[in-house]
C-alpha positions as CSV (number, residue, x, y, z in Angstrom):
1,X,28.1,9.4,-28.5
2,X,30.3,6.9,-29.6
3,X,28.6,2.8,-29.0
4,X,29.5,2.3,-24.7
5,X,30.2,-0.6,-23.4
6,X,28.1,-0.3,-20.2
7,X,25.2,1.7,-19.6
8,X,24.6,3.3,-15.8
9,X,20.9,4.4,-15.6
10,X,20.3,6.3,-12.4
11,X,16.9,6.4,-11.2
12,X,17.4,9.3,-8.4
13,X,14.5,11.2,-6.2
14,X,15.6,13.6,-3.3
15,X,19.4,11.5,-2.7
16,X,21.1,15.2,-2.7
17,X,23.2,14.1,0.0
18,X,24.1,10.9,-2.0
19,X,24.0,11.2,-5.6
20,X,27.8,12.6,-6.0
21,X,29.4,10.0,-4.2
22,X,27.3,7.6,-6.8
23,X,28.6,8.9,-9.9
24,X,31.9,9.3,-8.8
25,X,32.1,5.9,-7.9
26,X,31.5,5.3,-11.7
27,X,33.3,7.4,-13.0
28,X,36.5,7.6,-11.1
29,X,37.4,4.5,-12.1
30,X,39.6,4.1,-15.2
31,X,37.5,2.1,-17.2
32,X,34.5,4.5,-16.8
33,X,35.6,6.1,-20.6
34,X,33.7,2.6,-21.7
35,X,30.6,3.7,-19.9
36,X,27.3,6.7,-19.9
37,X,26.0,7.5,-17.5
38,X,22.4,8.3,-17.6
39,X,20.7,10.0,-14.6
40,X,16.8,10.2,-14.2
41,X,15.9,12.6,-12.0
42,X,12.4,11.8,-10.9
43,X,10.8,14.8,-9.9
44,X,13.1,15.7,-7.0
45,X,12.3,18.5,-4.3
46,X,15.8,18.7,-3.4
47,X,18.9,19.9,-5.4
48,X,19.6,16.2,-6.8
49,X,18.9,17.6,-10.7
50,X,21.3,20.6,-10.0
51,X,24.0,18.1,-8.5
52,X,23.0,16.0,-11.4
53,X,23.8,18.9,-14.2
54,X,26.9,19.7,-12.7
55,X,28.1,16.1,-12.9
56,X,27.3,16.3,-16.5
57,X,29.3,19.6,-17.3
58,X,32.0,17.7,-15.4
59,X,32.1,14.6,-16.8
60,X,31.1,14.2,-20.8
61,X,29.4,10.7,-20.2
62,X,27.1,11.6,-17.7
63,X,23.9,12.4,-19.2
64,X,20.8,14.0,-17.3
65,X,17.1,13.7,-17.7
66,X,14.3,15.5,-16.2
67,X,10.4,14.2,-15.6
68,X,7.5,14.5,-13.2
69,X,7.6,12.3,-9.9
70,X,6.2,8.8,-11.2
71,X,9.0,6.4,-9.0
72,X,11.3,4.4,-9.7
73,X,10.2,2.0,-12.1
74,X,8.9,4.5,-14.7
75,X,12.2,6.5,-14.3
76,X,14.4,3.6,-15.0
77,X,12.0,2.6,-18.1
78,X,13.3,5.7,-19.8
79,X,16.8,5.4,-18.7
80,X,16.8,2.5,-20.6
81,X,15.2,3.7,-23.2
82,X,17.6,6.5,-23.9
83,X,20.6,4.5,-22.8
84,X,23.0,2.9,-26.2
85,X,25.0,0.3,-23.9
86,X,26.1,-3.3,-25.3
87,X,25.2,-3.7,-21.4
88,X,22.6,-1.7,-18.8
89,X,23.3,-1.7,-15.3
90,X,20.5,-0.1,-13.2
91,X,21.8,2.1,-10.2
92,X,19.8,4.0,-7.4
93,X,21.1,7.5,-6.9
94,X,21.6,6.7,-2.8
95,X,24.1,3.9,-3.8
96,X,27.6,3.0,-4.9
97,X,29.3,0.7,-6.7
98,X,32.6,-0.8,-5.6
99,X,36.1,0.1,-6.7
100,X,37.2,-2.2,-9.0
101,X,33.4,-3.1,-10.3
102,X,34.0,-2.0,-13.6
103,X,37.2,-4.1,-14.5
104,X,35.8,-7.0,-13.0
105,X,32.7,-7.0,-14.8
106,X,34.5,-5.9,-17.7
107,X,36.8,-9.0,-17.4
108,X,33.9,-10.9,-17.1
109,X,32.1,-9.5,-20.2
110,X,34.7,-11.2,-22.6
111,X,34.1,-14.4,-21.6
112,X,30.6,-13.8,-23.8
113,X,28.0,-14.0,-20.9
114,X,24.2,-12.8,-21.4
115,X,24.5,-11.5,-17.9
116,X,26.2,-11.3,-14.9
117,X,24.5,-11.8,-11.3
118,X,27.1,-10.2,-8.3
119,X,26.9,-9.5,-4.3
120,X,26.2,-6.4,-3.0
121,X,27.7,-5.0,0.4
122,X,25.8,-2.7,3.0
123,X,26.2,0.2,4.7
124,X,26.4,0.6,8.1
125,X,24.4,3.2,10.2
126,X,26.6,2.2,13.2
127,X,30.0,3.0,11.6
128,X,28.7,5.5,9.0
129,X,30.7,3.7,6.3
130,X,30.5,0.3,3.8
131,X,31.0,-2.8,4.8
132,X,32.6,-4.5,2.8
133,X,34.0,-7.6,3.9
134,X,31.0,-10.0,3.3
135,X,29.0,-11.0,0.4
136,X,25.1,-10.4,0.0
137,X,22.8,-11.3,-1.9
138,X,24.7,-14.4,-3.6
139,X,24.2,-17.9,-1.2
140,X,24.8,-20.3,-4.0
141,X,28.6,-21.0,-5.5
142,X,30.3,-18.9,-8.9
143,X,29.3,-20.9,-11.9
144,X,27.2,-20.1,-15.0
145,X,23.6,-20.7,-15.0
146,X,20.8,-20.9,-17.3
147,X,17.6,-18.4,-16.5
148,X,15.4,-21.2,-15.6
149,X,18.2,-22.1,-12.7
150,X,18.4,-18.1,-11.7
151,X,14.7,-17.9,-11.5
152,X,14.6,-21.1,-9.5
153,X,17.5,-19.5,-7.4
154,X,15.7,-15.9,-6.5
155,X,12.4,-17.3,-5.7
156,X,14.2,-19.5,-3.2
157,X,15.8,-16.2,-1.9
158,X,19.9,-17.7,-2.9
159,X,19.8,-14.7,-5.4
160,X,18.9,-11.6,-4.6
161,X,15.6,-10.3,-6.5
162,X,17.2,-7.0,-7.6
163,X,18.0,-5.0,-10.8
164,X,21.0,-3.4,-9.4
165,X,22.9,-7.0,-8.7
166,X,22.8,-7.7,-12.7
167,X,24.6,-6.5,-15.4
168,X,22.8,-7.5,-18.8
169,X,23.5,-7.9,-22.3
170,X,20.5,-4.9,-24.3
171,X,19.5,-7.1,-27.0
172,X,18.5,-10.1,-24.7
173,X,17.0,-7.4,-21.8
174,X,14.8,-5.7,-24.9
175,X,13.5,-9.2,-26.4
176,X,12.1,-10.2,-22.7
177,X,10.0,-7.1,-22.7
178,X,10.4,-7.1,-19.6
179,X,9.8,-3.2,-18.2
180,X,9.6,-2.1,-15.0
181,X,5.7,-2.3,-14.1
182,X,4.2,1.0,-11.5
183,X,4.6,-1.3,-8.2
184,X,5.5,0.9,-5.3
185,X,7.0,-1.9,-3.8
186,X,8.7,-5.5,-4.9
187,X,8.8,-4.5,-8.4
188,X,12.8,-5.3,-8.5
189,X,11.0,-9.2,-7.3
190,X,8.8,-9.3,-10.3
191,X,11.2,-7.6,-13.2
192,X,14.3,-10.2,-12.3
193,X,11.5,-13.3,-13.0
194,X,10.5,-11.5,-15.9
195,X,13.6,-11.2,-17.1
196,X,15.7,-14.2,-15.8
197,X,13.7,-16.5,-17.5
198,X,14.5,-15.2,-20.8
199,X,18.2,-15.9,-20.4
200,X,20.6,-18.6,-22.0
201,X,23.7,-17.9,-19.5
202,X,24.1,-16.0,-16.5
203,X,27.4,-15.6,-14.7
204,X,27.4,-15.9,-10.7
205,X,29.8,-13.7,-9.1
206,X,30.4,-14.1,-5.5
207,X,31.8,-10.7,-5.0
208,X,29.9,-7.4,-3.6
209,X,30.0,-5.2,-6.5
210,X,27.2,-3.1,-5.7
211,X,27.1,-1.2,-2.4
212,X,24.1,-0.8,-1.2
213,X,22.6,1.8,1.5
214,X,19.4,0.9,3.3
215,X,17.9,4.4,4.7
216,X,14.7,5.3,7.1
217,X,13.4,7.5,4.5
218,X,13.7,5.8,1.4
219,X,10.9,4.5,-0.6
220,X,12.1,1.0,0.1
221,X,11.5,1.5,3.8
222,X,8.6,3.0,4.2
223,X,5.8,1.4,5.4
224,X,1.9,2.1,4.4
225,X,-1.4,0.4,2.6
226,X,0.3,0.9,-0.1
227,X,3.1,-1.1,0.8
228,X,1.0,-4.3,1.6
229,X,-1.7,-3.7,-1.7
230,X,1.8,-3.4,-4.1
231,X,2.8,-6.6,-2.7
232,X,0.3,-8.5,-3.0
233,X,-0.1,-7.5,-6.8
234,X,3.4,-8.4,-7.6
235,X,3.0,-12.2,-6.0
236,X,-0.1,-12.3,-8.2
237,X,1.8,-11.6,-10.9
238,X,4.8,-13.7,-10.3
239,X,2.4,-16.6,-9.4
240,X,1.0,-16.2,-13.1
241,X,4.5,-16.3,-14.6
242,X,6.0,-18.8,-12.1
243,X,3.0,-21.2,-13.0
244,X,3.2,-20.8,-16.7
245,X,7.1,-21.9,-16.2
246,X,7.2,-24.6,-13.9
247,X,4.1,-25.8,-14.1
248,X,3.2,-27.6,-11.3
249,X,6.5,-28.4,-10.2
250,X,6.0,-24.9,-8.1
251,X,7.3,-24.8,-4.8
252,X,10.0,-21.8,-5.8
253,X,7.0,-20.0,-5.7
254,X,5.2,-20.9,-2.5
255,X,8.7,-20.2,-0.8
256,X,8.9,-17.1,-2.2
257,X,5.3,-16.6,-0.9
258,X,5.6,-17.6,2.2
259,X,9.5,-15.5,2.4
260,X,7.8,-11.9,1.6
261,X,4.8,-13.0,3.9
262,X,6.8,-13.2,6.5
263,X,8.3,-9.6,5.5
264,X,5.2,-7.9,5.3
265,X,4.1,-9.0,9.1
266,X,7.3,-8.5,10.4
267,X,6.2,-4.6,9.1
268,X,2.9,-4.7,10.9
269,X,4.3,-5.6,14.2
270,X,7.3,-2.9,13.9
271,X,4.8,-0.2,12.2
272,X,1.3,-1.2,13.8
273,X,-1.5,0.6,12.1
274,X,-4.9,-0.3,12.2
275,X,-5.7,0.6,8.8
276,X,-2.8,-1.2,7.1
277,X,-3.2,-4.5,9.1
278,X,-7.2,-4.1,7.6
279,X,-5.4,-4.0,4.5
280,X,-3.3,-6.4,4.8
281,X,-5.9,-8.9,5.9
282,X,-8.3,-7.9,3.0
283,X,-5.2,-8.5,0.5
284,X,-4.5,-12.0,2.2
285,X,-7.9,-12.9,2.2
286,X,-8.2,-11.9,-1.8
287,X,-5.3,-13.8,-2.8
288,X,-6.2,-17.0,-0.6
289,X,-10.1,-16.8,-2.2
290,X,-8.2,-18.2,-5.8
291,X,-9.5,-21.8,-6.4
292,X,-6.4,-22.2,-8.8
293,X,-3.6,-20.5,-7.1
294,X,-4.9,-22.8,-4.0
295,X,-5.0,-26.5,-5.7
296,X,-1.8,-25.5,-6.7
297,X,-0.7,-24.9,-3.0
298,X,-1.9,-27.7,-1.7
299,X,0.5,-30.1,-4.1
300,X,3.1,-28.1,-2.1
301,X,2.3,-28.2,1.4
302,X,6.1,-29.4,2.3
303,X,7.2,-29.3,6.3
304,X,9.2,-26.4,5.1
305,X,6.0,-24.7,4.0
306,X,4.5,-25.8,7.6
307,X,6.4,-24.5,9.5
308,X,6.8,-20.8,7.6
309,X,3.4,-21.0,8.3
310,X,3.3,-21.3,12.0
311,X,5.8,-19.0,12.2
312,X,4.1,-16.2,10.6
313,X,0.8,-17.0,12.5
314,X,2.8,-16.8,16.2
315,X,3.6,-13.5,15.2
316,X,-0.2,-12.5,13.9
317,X,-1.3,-14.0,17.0
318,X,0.7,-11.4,19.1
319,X,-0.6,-8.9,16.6
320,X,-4.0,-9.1,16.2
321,X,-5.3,-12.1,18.4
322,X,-5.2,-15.7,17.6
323,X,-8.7,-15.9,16.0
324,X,-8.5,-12.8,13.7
325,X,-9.4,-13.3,10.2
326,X,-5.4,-13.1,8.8
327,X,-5.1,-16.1,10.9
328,X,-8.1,-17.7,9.8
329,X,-7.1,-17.1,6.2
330,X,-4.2,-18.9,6.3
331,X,-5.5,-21.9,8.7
332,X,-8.1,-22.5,6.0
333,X,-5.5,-22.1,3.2
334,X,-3.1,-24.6,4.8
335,X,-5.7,-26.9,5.9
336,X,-4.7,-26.9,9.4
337,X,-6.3,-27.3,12.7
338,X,-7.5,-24.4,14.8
339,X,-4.5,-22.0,15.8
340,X,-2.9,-23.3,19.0
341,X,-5.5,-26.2,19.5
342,X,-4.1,-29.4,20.4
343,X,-4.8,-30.4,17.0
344,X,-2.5,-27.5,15.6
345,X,0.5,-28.1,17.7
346,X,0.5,-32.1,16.9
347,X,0.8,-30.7,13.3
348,X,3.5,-28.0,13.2
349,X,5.3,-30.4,15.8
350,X,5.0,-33.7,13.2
351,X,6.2,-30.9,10.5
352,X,8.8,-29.5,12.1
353,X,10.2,-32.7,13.3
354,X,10.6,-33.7,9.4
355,X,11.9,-30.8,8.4
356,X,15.3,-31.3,10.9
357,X,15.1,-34.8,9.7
358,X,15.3,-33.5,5.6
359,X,18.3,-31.0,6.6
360,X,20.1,-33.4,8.6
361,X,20.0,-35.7,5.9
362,X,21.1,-33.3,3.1
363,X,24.2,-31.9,5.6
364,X,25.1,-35.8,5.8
């Protein structure tokens, strides 16, 4: 196959009802000659490789590979490695991309970027169709970036941590050796530090590109032990890498920290199970036990970080009980007073009082 300017590598597992719709949206639009297509199909029960074949007898740049179930980040792995793009976009087989994505990015492309960071749009289970008229995943304005600013950006949670919402350049992807690692979960989170810090120039786009479908049953959604444990590795990870960039300057982190916190307990309380809450505490308890990873904390205990804090304890409170040992863990991590005591509330109230003060000052 002639050199492509773009590759599409589909990682797809059981999307049969999906995974036409996603590489037509490729490849019906004119552009799409420039591209291949490569489709992984990871082990699927369902008739996603047969829909997958047919695409390519239809289409000549639609290529299809077949392995064992080993998810999503081993299946992308070798989509890139038998991709030949000047550029790799990674696609999930349940998803879309939008109409005019490809002459946009394109367009884009010329201007010499290393990458290009978009928005992404949702589908809605309400209206059974894509919503396109906002923006997600991009809350800071269109300019171009170094890496070190896009990492700062994604830990903060103004760019989304997600290898679908980045087009980038092969050469500079392949000298961050930055693969996908066997996380069940957050993986995305870890590979776009891994890789965004690597970068010269990255162009924001404040346009939804990507369409995006969140469903009950995909692997994203689901909820288990293994959930929490995957997690938890992947913010051990991106603590290591974070640290070794910013030093001690590393409050991108610790908000990043305190954002997929928040996520995971917001799963407890809608999927409650014993086990996984055990898990979850055990995991919290692990990660807080680091002497290290804890000094570092404490030269970032910030309102902001306060008051995250509280939050996520009112909700472990109604949970598991104000004195359970998740609580605990992260009363003795903070350094704060007893949940709830008169002590405690003096504390959050004196931090949340500052933090209105900081944004009011930063609106003015």
């Amino acid at each position: 196959m002639e050199n492509k300017l773009i590759s599409f590598i589909i990682a797809a597992y059981n999307v049969e009802p999906y995974l036409l719709e996603c590489i037509e949206s490729i490849n019906k639009q004119p552009l799409a000659v420039k591209c291949e297509v490569i489709v992984v199909d990871d082990g699927s029960t369902d008739k996603t490789k047969s829909i997958s074949l047919a695409c390519a007898e239809k289409y000549a740049n639609v290529k299809v590979i077949s392995k064992k179930n080993g998810g999503v980040s081993s299946a992308r792995n070798i989509g890139l490695e038998s991709s030949s793009g000047e550029y790799v976009w990674f696609i999930d087989g349940d998803d879309c991309i939008a109409p005019d994505a490809i002459s946009a990015i394109t367009k884009q492309l010329e201007k010499g970027p290393v990458a290009l960071k978009f928005g992404y749009a949702n589908y809605s289970l309400t209206t059974q169709g894509w919503q396109t008229s906002g923006c997600f995943g991009i809350y800071i304005k269109e300019a171009t970036i170094t890496g070190l600013e896009a990492t700062r950006q994604t830990l903060l949670g103004n760019l989304a941590p997600s290898c679908w919402s980045i087009v980038i350049n092969r050469q500079h992807l392949e000298k961050s050796k930055s693969a996908f690692l066997p996380y069940k979960q957050a993986e995305d989170l870890l590979w776009s530090i891994n890789t965004l810090i690597h970068l010269n120039n990255i162009k924001i786009i404040n346009k939804p590109l990507y369409w995006y479908r969140q469903r009950d049953d995909s692997v994203s959604y689901t909820f288990s032990e293994t959930h929490i444990k995957s997690v938890f590795a992947v913010l051990t990870d991106l603590y290591t890498t974070s640290a070794d960039v910013f030093h001690s300057k590393n409050l991108s982190y610790w908000v990043c920290f305190w954002t997929q916190l928040k996520q995971l307990v917001d799963n407890l309380i809608a999927h409650p199970q014993v086990e996984v809450l055990k898990t979850f505490t055990d995991e919290l308890e692990t990660f807080c036990s680091d002497k290290n990873r804890q000094n570092n904390f404490k030269c970032h205990l910030t309102p902001y970080i306060i008051t995250s804090a509280n939050n996520i304890l009112i909700k472990l409170a109604t949970l598991d009980g104000k004195n359970s040992k998740a609580i605990q863990a992260i009363e003795k991590y903070c350094e704060l007073p007893p949940f709830s005591s008169p002590q405690y509330i003096k504390v959050i109230k004196d931090s949340t009082t500052r933090w209105k003060k900081f944004l009011a000052r930063i609106k003015n």
